[in-house]
Steps between C-alpha positions, in 0.01 A plus 500: 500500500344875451667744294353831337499508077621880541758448765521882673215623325119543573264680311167714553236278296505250216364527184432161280407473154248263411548266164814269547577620807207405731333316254531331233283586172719445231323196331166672505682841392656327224187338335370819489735658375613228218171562351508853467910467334315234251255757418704787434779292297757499791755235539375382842855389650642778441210728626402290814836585683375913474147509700613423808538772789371762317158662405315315213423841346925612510559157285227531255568865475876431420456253197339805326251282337329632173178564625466331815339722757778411849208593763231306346743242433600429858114576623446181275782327645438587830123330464697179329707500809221531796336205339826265508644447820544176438830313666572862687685406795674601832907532503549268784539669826320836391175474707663388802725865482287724348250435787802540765584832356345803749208638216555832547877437365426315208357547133417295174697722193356363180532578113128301480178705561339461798193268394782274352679488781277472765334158261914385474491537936192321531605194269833476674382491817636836629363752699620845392614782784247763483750728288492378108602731245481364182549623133139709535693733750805625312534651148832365474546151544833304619808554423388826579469535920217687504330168616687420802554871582075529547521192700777604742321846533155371569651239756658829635918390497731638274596253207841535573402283828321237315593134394407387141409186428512457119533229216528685188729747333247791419425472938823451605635777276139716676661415862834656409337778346308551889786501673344180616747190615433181295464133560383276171275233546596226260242212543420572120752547327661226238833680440756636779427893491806709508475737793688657776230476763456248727291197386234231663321222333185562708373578854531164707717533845420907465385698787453826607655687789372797607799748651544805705215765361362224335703499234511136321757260420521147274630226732585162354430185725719173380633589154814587385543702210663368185678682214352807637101310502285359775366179406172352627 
C-alpha cells in the first residue's frame, strides 16, 4: 500500500537540516560541549538541552559570559568538534532518500559551519546535495529564516514551495518563519515534542515522486501512520 505523507500537496524542493535529522551527532556534540559547561561553571543538564539547532556563536553569545569572547569561543569549539566524530551516525533510511531526491531540488540547511558539517556527512556516511548552506552563510542563524530563505533562493523555488524537514525547535520555528511547510524528524528525540506538524520517526518506506513540472511529492510504501507518526 502507497500513500503520499502530504496527501494533495507537492512541493518545489526540499530542504533538510543536518544534526538529528539526517544524522545523528548528539553523543559526540555533547562531549564537547559538557566540557566547555564544566569549564565555564555551567550546570551541564540544564545547559545541554540549549545547543542544539542553533549556531554555537548565538548560544555562547546569549549566556553573556563575563569575559568570554562568543566567536573565539565557538572557533575553539568548532576545532573540539571536527576532531570527535566519534559514534556519528545515519538516521535510518536517510541515504537511501536523500540520494533519490532530484539534486537540483534539494539542499543541506545547517546551524554548523561548513568544515563541521561536511566532517559530520563524511562520518555518517552521507553524501551531501551539492547545495549546503551552513551557519558560515547567514548572519542570522535559526530561528531566524534567513537560512532556509538563501537555500530556497539559490536552489531557485520560492520557500513558500518548499518542504522542511526539521528536528528541533529553533528550525522548526526557522521553517514557519519561511513560509516553508514542516515535517519533524524524530529519530532523536527522548521526549514526545509538542507540535502541530506532521511527524516521522525516520526515512524507511519513503520515496520520492516526481509530478507534473517536476514538482515532488513524499509517498509512503507499507506504513500506516500512527497518532499522527510514521513508524519505521
Amino acid at each position: 500500500m502507497t500513500q503520499t505523507l502530504f496527501p494533495g500537496r507537492s512541493f518545489a524542493a526540499f530542504l533538510f537540516d543536518m544534526d538529528g535529522t539526517i544524522l545523528s551527532s548528539i553523543a559526540a556534540a555533547e562531549r564537547v560541549w559538557t566540557r566547555w559547561a564544566v569549564r565555564h561553571g555551567l550546570d551541564v543538564a540544564s545547559f545541554l538541552p540549549t545547543i542544539h539547532g542553533v549556531r554555537a556563536v548565538e548560544t555562547i553569545r546569549g549566556l553573556a559570559l563575563p569575559g568570554v569572547d562568543p566567536e573565539a569561543e565557538a572557533a575553539a569549539l568548532t576545532r573540539a568538534e571536527l576532531d570527535d566524530v566519534d559514534g556519528i551516525e545515519a538516521i535510518p533510511g536517510a541515504a537511501e532518500f536523500l540520494a533519490s531526491v532530484p539534486p537540483d531540488r534539494c539542499a543541506i540547511v545547517t546551524s554548523a559551519p561548513r568544515a563541521l558539517a561536511l566532517r559530520r556527512l563524511e562520518a555518517a556516511g552521507l553524501r551531501p546535495p551539492p547545495l549546503l548552506v551552513s551557519a558560515d552563510d547567514v548572519t542570522r542563524g535559526k530561528p531566524a529564516p534567513d537560512c532556509f530563505l538563501l537555500a530556497a533562493r539559490r536552489l531557485g523555488r520560492p520557500a513558500s514551495e518548499c518542504l522542511v524537514f526539521e528536528d528541533a525547535p529553533a528550525g522548526i520555528a526557522a521553517a514557519e518563519a519561511a513560509g516553508a511547510a514542516v515535517v519533524v524528524v524524530t529519530a532523536t528525540h527522548a521526549h514526545p515534542m509538542a507540535t502541530g506538524h506532521r511527524t516521522m520517526a525516520d526515512y524507511r518506506g519513503l520515496a520520492v515522486a516526481a509530478g507534473p513540472a517536476g514538482v515532488l511529492e513524499v509517498h509512503i510504501r507499507g506504513q500506516q501512520p500512527q497518532n499522527g507518526e510514521l513508524g519505521s
